[in-house]
Z-matrix of the N, CA and C atoms (Angstrom, degrees):
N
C 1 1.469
C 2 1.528 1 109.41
N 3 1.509 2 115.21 1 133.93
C 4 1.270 3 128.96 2 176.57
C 5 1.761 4 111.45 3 -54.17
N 6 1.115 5 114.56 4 131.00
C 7 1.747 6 108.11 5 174.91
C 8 1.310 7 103.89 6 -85.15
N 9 1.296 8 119.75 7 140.06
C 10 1.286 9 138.18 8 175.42
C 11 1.625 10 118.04 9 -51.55
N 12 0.835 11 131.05 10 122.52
C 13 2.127 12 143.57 11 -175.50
C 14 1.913 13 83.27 12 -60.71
N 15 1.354 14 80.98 13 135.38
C 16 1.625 15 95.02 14 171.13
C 17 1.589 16 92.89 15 -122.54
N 18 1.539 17 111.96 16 151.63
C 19 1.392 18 113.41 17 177.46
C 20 1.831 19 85.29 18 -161.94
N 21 1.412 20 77.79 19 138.01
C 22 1.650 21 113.97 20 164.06
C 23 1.522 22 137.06 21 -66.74
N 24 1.386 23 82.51 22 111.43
C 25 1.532 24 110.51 23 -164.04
C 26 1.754 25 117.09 24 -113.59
N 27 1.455 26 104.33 25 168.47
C 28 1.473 27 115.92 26 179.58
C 29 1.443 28 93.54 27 -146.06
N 30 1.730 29 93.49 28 138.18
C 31 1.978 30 102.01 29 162.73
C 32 1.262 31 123.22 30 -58.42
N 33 1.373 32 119.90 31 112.72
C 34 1.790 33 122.72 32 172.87
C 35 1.410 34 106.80 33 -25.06
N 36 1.612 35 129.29 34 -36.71
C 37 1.507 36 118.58 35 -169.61
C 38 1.537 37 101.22 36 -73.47
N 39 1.143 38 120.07 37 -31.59
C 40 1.506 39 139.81 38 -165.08
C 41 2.156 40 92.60 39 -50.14
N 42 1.345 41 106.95 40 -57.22
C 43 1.349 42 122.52 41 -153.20
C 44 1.737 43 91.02 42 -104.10
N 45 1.345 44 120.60 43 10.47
C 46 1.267 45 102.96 44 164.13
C 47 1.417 46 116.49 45 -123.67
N 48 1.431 47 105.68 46 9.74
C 49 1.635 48 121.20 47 -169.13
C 50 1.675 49 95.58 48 -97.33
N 51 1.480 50 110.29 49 -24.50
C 52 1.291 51 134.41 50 -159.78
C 53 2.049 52 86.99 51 -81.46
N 54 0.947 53 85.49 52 -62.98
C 55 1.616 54 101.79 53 -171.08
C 56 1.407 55 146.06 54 155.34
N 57 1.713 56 95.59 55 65.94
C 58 2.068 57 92.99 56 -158.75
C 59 1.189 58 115.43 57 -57.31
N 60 1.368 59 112.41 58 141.81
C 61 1.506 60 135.91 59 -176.10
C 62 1.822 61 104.33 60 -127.45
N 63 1.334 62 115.96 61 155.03
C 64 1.723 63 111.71 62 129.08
C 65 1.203 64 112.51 63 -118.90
N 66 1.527 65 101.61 64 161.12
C 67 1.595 66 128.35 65 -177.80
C 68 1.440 67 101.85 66 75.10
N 69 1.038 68 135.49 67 -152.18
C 70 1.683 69 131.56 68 -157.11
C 71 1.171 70 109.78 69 -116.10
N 72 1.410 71 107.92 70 127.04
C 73 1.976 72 134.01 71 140.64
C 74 1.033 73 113.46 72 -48.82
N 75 1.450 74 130.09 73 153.52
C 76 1.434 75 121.09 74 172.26
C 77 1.745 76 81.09 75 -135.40
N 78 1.165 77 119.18 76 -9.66
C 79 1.576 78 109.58 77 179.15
C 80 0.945 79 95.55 78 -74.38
N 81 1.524 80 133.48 79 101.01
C 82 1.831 81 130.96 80 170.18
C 83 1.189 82 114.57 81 -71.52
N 84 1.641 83 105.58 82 -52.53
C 85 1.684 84 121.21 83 -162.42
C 86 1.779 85 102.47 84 -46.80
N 87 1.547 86 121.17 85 -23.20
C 88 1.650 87 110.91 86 -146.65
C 89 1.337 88 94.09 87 -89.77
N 90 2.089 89 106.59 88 -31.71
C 91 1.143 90 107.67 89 169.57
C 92 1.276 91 142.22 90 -89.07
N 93 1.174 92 104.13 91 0.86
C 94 1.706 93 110.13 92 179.43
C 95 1.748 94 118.97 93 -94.70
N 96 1.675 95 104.25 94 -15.79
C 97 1.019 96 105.80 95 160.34
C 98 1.489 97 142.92 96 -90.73
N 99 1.198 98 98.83 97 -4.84
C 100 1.759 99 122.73 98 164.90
C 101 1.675 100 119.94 99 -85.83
N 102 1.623 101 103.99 100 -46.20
C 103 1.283 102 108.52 101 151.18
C 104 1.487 103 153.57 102 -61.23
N 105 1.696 104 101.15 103 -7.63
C 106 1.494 105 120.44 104 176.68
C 107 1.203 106 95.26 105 -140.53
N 108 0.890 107 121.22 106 72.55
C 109 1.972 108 136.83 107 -175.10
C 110 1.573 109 104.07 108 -101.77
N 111 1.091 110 141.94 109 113.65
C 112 1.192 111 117.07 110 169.20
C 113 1.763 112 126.60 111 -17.43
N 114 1.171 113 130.80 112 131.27
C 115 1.242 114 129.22 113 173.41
C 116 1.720 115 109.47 114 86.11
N 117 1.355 116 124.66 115 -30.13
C 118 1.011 117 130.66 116 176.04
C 119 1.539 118 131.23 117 -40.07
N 120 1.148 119 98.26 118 -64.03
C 121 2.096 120 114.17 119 -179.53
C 122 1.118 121 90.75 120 -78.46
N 123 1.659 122 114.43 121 140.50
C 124 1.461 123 133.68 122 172.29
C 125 1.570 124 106.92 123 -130.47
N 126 1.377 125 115.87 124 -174.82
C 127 1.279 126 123.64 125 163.87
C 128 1.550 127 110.01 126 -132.52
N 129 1.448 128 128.47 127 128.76
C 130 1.525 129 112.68 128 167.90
C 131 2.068 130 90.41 129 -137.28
N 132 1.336 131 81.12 130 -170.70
C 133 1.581 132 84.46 131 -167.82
C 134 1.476 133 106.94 132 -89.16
N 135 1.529 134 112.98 133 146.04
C 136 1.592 135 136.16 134 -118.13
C 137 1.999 136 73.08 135 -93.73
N 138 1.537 137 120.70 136 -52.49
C 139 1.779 138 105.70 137 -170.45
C 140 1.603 139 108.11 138 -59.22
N 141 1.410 140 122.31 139 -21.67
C 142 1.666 141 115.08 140 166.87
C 143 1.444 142 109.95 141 -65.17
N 144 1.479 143 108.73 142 -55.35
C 145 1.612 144 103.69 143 -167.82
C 146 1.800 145 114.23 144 -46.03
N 147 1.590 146 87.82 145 -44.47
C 148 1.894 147 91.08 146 -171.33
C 149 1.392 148 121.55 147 -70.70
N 150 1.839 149 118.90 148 1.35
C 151 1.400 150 128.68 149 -176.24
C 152 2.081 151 97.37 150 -115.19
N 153 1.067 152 104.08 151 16.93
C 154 1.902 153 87.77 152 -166.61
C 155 1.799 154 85.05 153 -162.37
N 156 1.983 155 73.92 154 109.59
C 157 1.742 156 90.77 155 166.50
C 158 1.786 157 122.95 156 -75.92
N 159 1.095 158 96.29 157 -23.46
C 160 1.888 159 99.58 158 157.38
C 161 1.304 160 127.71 159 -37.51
N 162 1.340 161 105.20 160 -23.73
C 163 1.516 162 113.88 161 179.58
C 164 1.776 163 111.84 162 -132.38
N 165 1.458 164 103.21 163 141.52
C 166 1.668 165 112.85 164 -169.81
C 167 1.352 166 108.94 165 -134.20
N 168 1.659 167 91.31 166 88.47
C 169 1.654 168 88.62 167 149.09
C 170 0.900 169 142.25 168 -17.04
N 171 2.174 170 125.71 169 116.03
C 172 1.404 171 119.38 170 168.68
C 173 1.378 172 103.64 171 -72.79
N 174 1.367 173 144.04 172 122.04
C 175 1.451 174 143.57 173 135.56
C 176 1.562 175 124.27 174 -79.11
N 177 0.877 176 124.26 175 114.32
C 178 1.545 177 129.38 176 161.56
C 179 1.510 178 103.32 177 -50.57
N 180 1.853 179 107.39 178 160.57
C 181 1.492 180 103.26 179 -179.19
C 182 1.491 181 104.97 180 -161.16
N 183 0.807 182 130.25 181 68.57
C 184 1.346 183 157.12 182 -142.06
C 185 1.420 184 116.51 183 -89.61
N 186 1.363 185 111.40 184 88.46
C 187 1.745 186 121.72 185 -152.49
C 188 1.603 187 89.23 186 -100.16
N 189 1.335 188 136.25 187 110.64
C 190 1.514 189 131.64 188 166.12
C 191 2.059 190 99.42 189 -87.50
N 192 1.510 191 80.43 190 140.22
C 193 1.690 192 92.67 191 170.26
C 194 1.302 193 101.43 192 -131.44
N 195 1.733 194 125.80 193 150.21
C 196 1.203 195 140.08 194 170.70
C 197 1.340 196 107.42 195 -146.94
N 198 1.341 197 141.81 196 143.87
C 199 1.224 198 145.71 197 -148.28
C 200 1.446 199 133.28 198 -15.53
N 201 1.631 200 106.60 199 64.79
C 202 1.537 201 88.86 200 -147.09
C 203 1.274 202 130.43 201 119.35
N 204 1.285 203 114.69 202 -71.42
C 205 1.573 204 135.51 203 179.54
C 206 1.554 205 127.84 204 -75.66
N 207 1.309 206 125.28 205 138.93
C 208 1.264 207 96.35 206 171.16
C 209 1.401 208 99.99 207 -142.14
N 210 1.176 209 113.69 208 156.39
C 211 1.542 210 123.43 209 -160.60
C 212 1.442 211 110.83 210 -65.11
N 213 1.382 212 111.41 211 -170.51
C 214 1.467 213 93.52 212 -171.23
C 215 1.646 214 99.43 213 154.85
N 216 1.564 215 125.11 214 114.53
C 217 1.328 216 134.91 215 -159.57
C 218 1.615 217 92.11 216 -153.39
N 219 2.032 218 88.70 217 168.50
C 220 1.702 219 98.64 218 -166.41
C 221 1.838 220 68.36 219 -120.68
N 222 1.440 221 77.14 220 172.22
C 223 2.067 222 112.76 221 -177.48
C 224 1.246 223 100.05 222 -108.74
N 225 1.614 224 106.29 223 126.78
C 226 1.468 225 126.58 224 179.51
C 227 1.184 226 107.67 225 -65.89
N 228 1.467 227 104.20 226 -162.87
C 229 1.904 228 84.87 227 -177.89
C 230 1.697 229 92.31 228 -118.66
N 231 1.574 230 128.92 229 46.09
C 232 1.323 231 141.39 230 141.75
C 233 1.363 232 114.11 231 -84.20
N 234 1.279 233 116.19 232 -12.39
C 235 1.631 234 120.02 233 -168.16
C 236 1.456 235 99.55 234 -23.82
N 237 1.247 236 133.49 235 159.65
C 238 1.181 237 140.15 236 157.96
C 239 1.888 238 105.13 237 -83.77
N 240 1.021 239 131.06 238 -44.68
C 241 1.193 240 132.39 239 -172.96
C 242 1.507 241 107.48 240 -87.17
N 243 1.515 242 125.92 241 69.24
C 244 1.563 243 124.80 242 -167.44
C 245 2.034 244 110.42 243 -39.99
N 246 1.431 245 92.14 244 -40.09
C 247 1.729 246 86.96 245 -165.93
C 248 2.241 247 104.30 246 -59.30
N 249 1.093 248 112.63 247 -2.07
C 250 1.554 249 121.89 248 -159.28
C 251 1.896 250 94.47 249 -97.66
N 252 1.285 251 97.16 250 -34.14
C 253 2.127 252 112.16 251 -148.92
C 254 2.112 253 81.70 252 -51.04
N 255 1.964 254 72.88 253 132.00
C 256 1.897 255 77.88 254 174.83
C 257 1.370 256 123.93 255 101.39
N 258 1.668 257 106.76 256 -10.60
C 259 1.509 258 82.49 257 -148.37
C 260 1.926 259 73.15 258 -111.56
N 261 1.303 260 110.99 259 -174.89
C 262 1.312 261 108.43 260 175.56
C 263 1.671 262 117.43 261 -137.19
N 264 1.244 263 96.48 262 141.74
C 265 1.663 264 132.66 263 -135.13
C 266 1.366 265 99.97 264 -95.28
N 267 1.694 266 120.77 265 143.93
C 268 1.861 267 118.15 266 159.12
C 269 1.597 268 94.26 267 -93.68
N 270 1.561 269 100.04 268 -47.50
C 271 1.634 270 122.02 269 -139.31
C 272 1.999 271 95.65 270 -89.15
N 273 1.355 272 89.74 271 125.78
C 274 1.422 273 92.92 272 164.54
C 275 1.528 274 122.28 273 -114.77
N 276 1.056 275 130.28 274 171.57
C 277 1.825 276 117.26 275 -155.97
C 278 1.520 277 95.66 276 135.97
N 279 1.720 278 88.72 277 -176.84
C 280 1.345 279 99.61 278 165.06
C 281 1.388 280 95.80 279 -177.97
N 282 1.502 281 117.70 280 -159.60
C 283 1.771 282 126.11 281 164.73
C 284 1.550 283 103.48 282 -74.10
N 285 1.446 284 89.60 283 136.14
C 286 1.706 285 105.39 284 167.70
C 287 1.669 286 116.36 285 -75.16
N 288 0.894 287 95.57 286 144.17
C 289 1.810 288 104.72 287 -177.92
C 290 1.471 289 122.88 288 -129.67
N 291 1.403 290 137.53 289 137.73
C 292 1.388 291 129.07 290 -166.75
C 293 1.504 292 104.47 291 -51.06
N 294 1.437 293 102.57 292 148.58
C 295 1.792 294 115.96 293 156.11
C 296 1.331 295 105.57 294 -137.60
N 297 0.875 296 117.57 295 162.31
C 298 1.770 297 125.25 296 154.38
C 299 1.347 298 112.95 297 -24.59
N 300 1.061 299 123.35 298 -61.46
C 301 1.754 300 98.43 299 167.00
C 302 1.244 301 134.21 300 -84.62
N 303 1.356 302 115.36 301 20.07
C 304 1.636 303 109.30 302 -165.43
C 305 1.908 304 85.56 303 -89.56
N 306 1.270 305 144.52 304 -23.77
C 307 1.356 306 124.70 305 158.58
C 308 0.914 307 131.53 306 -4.34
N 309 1.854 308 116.00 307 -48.82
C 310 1.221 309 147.87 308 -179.84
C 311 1.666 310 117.32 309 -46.00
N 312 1.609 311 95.47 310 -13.37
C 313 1.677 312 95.09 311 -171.28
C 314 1.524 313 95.79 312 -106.92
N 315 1.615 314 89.04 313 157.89
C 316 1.797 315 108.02 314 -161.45
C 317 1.212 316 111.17 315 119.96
N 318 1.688 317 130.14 316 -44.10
C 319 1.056 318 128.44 317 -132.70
C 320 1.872 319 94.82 318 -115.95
N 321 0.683 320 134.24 319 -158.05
C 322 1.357 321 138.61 320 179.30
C 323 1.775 322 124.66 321 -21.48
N 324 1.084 323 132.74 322 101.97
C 325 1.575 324 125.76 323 -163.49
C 326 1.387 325 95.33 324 -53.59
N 327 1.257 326 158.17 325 -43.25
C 328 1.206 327 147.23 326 -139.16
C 329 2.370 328 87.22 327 -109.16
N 330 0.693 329 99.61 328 -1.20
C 331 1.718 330 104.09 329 169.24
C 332 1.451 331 109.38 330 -102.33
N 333 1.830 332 109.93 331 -31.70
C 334 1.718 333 93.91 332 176.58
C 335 1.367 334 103.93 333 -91.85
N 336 1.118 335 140.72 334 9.53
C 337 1.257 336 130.80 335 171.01
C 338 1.365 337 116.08 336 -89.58
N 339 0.984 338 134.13 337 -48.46
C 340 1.558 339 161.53 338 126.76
C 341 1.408 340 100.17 339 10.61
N 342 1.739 341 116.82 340 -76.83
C 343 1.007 342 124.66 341 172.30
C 344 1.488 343 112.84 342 -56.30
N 345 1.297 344 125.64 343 -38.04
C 346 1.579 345 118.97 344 170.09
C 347 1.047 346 110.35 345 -26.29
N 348 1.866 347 104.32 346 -83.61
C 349 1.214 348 82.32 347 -171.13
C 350 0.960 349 131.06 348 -143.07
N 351 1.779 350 107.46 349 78.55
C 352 1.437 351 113.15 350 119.22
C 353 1.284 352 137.50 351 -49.15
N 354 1.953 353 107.39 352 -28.97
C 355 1.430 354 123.15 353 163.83
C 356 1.536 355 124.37 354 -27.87
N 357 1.806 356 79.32 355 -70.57
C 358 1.397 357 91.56 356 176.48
C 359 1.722 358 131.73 357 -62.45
N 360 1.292 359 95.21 358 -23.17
C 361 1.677 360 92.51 359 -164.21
C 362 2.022 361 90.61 360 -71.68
N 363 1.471 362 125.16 361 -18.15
C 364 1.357 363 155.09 362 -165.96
C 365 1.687 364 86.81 363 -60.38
N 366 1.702 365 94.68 364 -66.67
C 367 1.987 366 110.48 365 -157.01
C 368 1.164 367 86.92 366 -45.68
N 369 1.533 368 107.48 367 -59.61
C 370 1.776 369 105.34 368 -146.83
C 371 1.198 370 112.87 369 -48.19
N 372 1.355 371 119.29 370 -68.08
C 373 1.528 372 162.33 371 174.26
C 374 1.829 373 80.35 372 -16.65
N 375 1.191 374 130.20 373 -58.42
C 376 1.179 375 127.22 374 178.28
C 377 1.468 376 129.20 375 -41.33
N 378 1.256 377 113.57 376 -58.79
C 379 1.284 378 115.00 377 -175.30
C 380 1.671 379 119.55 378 -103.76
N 381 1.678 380 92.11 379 -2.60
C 382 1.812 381 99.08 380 -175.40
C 383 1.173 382 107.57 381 -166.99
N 384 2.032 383 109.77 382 127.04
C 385 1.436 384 128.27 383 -177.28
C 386 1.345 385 99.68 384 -78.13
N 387 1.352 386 124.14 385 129.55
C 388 1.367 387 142.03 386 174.22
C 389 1.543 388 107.42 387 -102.36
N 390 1.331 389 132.50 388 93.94
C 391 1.316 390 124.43 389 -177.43
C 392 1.497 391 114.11 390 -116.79
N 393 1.311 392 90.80 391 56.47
C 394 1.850 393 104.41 392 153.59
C 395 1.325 394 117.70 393 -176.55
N 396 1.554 395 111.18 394 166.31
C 397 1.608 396 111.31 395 -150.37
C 398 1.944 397 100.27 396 -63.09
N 399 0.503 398 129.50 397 -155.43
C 400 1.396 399 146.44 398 -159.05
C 401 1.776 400 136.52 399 146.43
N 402 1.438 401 115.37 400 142.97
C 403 1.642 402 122.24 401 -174.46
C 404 1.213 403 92.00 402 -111.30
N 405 1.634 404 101.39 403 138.88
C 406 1.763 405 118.68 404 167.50
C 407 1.045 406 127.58 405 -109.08
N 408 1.148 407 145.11 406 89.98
C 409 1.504 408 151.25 407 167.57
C 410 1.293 409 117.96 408 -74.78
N 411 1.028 410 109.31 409 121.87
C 412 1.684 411 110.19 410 172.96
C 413 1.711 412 104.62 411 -83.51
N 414 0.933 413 143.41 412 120.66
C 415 1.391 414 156.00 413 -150.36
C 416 1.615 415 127.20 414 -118.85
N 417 1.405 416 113.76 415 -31.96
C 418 1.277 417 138.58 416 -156.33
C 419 1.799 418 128.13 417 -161.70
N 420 1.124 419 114.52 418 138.70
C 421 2.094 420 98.61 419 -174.22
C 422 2.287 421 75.93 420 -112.92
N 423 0.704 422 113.36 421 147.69
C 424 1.704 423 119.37 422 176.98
C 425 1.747 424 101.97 423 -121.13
N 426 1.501 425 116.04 424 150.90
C 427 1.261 426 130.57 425 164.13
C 428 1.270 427 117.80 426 -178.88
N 429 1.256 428 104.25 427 138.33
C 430 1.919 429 116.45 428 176.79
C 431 1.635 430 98.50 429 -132.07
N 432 1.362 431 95.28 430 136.32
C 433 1.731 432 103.95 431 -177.33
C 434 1.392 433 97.68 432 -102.98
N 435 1.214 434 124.24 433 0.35
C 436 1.779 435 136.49 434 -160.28
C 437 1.367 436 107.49 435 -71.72
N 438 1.207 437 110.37 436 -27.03
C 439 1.634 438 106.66 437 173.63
C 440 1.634 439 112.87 438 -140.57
N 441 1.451 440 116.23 439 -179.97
C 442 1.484 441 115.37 440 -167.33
C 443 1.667 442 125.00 441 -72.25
N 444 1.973 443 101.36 442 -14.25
C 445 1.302 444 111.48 443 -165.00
C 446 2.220 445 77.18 444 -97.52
N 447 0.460 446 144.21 445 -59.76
C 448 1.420 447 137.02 446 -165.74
C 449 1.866 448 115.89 447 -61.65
N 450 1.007 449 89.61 448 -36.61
C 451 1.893 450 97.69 449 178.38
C 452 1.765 451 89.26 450 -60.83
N 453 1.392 452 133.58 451 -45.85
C 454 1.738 453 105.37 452 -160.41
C 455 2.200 454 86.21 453 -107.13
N 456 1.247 455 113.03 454 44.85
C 457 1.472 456 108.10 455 -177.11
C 458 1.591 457 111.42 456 -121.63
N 459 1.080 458 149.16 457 169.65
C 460 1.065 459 148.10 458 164.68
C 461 1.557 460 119.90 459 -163.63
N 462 1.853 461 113.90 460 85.73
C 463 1.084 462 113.73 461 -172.09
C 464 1.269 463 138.21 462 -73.97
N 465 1.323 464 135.94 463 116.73
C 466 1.540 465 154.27 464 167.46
C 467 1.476 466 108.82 465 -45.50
N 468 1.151 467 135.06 466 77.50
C 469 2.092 468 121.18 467 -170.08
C 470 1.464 469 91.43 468 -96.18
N 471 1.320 470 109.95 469 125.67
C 472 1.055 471 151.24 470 168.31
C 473 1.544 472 131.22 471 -104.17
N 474 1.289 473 111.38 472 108.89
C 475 1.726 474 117.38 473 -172.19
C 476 1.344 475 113.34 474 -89.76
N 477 1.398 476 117.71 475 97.70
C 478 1.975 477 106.45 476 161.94
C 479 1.500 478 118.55 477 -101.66
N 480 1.080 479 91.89 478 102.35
C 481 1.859 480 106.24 479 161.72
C 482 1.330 481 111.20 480 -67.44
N 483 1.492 482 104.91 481 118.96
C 484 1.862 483 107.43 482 -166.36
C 485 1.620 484 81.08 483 -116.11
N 486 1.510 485 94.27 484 131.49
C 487 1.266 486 108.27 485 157.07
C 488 1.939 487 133.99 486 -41.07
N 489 1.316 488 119.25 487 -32.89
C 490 1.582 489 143.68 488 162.98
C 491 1.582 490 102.81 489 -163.75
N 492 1.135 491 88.26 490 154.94
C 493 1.779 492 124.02 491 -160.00
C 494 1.432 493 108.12 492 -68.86
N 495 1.578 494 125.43 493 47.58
C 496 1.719 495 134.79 494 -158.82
C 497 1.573 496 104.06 495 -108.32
N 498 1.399 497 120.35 496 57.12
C 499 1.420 498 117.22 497 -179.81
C 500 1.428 499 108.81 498 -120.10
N 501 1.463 500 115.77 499 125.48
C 502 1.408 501 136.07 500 179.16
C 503 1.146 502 120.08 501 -91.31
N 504 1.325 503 148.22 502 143.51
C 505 1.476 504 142.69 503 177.55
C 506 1.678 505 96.31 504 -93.28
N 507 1.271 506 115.38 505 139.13
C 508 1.464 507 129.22 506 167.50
C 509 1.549 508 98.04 507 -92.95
N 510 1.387 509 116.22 508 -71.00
C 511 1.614 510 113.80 509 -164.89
C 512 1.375 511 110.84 510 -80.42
N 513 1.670 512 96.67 511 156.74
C 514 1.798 513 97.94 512 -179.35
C 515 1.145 514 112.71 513 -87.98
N 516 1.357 515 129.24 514 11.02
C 517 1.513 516 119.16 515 159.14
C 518 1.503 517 108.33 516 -70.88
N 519 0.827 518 96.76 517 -31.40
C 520 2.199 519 94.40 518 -175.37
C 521 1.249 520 106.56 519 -76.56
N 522 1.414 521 101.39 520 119.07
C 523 1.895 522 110.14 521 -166.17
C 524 1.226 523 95.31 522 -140.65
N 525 1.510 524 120.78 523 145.18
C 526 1.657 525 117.06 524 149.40
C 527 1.933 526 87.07 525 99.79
N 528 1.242 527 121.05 526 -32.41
C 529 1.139 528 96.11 527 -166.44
C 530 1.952 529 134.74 528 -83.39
N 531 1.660 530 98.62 529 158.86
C 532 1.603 531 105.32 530 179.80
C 533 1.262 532 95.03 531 -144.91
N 534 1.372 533 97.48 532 -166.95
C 535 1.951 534 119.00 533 156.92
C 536 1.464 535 121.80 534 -100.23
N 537 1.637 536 107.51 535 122.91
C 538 1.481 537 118.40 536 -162.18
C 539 1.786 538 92.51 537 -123.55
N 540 2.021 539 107.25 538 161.41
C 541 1.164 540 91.36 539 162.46
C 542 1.414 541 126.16 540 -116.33
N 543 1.364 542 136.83 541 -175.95
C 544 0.946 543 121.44 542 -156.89
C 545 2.036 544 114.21 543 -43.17
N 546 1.488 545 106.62 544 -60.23
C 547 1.082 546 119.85 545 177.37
C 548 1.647 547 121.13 546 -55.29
N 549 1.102 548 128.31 547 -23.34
C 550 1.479 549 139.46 548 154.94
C 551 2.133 550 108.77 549 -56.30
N 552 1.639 551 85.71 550 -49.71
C 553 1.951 552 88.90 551 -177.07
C 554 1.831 553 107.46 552 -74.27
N 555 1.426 554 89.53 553 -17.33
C 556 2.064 555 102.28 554 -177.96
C 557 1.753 556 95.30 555 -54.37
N 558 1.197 557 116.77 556 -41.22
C 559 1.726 558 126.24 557 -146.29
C 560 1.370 559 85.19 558 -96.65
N 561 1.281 560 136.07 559 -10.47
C 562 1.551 561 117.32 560 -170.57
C 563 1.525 562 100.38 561 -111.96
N 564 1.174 563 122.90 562 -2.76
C 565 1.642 564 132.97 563 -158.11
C 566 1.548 565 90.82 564 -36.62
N 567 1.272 566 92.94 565 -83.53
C 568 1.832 567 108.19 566 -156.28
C 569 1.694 568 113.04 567 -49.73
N 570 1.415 569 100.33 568 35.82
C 571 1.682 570 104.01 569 -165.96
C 572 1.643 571 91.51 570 -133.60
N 573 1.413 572 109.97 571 -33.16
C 574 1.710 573 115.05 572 -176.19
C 575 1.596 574 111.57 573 -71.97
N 576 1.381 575 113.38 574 157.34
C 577 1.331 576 119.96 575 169.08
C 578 1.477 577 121.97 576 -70.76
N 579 1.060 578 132.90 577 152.54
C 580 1.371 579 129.63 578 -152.14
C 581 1.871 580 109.17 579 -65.53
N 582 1.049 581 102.08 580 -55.67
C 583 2.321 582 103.02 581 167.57
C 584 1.354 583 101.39 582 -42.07
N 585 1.100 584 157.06 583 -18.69
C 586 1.817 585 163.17 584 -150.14
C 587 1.320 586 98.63 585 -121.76
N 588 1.311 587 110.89 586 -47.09
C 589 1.885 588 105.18 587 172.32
C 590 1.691 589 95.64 588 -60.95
N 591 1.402 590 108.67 589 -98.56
C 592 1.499 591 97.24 590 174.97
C 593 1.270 592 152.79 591 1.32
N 594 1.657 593 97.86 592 -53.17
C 595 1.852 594 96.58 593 160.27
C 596 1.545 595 115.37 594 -83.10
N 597 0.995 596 117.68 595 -19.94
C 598 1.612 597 116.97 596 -173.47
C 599 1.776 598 99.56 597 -61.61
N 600 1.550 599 91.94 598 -68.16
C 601 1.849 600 103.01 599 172.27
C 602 1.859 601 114.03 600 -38.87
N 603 0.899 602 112.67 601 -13.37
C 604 1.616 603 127.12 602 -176.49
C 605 1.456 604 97.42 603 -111.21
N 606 1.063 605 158.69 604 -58.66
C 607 1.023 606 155.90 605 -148.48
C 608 1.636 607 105.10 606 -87.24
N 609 1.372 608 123.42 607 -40.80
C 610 1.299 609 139.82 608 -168.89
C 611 1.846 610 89.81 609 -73.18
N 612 1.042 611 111.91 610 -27.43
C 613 1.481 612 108.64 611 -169.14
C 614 1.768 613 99.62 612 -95.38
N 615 1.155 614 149.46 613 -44.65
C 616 1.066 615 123.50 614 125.55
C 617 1.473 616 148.11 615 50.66
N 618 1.371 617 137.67 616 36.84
C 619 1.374 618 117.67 617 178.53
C 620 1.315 619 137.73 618 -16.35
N 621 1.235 620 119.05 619 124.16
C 622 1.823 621 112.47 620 -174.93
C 623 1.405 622 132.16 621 -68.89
C-alpha cells in the first residue's frame, strides 16, 4: 500500500491570530514569524489537509523576474493539482513534503525557515532548471478564501531576480512558457489561475 503524501501545514487560528487578510500582505516579517514559531509547522496527510479548512497549507510561489519580464507558463493536463490544469501560471512551487531535514522543524523559528527554504529551492529544482545565479526575496504571504482550492492554501510569494532569462522546464506539464512583461501578462489575465491574478495586480502596482 501506497503511503499517504504528507504536506506542510499551519493551524488556520495560527494565521488568523497573525492577521487574516485576502489577496496580499506585504508585511512578511509579522507573518513569517508566527508561522515558523517553534512547534508551529506540522505535517499531516495531504487528502485531510485538502478536505479541512482548519488547516492552511504552506505553498511556495515563486515569481522569477529578469529585466523586466517575468516568467510565466500554462499547466498541461498532468498538472498535479487537476482543479489548476490549463490555466496559466506566474508562481512556481508547490506543497512541501518531508525530507531528511524537515525534522529540523519545531525547533528554533529562524531553523524552520531555513529549512523552508531549502524546501523550496527542492520544489522548484523539480519542475524547472534555473541556470543562473539569482536573489530571493520573499515579498508577499497571498490568500483567497473565495474558492475551495484557496480556503485549505496559504501562499508564500517569493521574488527571484535571475541574473539572465536561463530557465528550462523539467516537467511536461509546463507548456507555453517564457518571459513576458507586465502589460503583455495584463492581456492574458483572464486565462491565469486566480493566485496569478493577484500577484500580477500586486506586482503592476510595484515601482519599476
Amino acid at each position: 500500500m501506497a503511503q499517504e503524501e504528507q504536506v506542510l501545514v499551519v493551524q488556520r487560528k495560527v494565521f488568523e491570530e497573525a492577521g487574516a487578510f485576502n489577496g496580499l500582505a506585504t508585511d512578511v516579517g509579522r507573518y513569517l514569524d508566527k508561522l515558523f514559531a517553534p512547534g508551529v509547522p506540522r505535517f499531516i496527510p495531504r487528502p485531510q489537509a485538502e478536505k479541512d479548512p482548519s488547516f492552511k497549507q504552506l505553498i511556495p510561489y515563486v515569481i522569477m523576474t529578469c529585466q523586466g519580464k517575468y516568467l510565466s507558463y500554462v499547466r498541461g493536463k498532468r498538472a498535479g493539482e487537476t482543479r489548476l490544469v490549463a490555466k496559466r501560471s506566474l508562481g512556481i512551487g508547490g506543497h512541501i513534503n518531508p525530507s531528511e531535514a524537515m525534522p529540523l522543524f519545531g525547533k528554533l523559528s529562524e531553523t524552520n525557515l531555513a529549512v523552508y527554504l531549502s524546501a523550496v529551492q527542492r520544489e522548484v529544482a523539480e519542475e524547472v532548471s534555473v541556470e543562473t545565479p539569482y536573489k530571493d526575496k520573499i515579498i508577499a504571504l497571498l490568500n483567497d478564501d473565495s474558492n475551495d482550492v484557496g480556503q485549505v492554501h496559504l501562499g508564500i510569494v517569493h521574488l527571484w531576480t535571475l541574473d539572465e532569462p536561463k530557465v528550462n522546464r523539467k516537467e511536461q506539464m509546463i507548456t507555453q512558457m517564457g518571459f513576458m512583461t507586465i502589460p503583455e501578462l495584463q492581456q492574458v489575465k483572464d486565462s491565469m489561475e486566480t493566485w496569478s491574478q493577484i500577484c500580477l495586480a500586486g506586482l503592476a502596482q510595484m515601482p519599476a
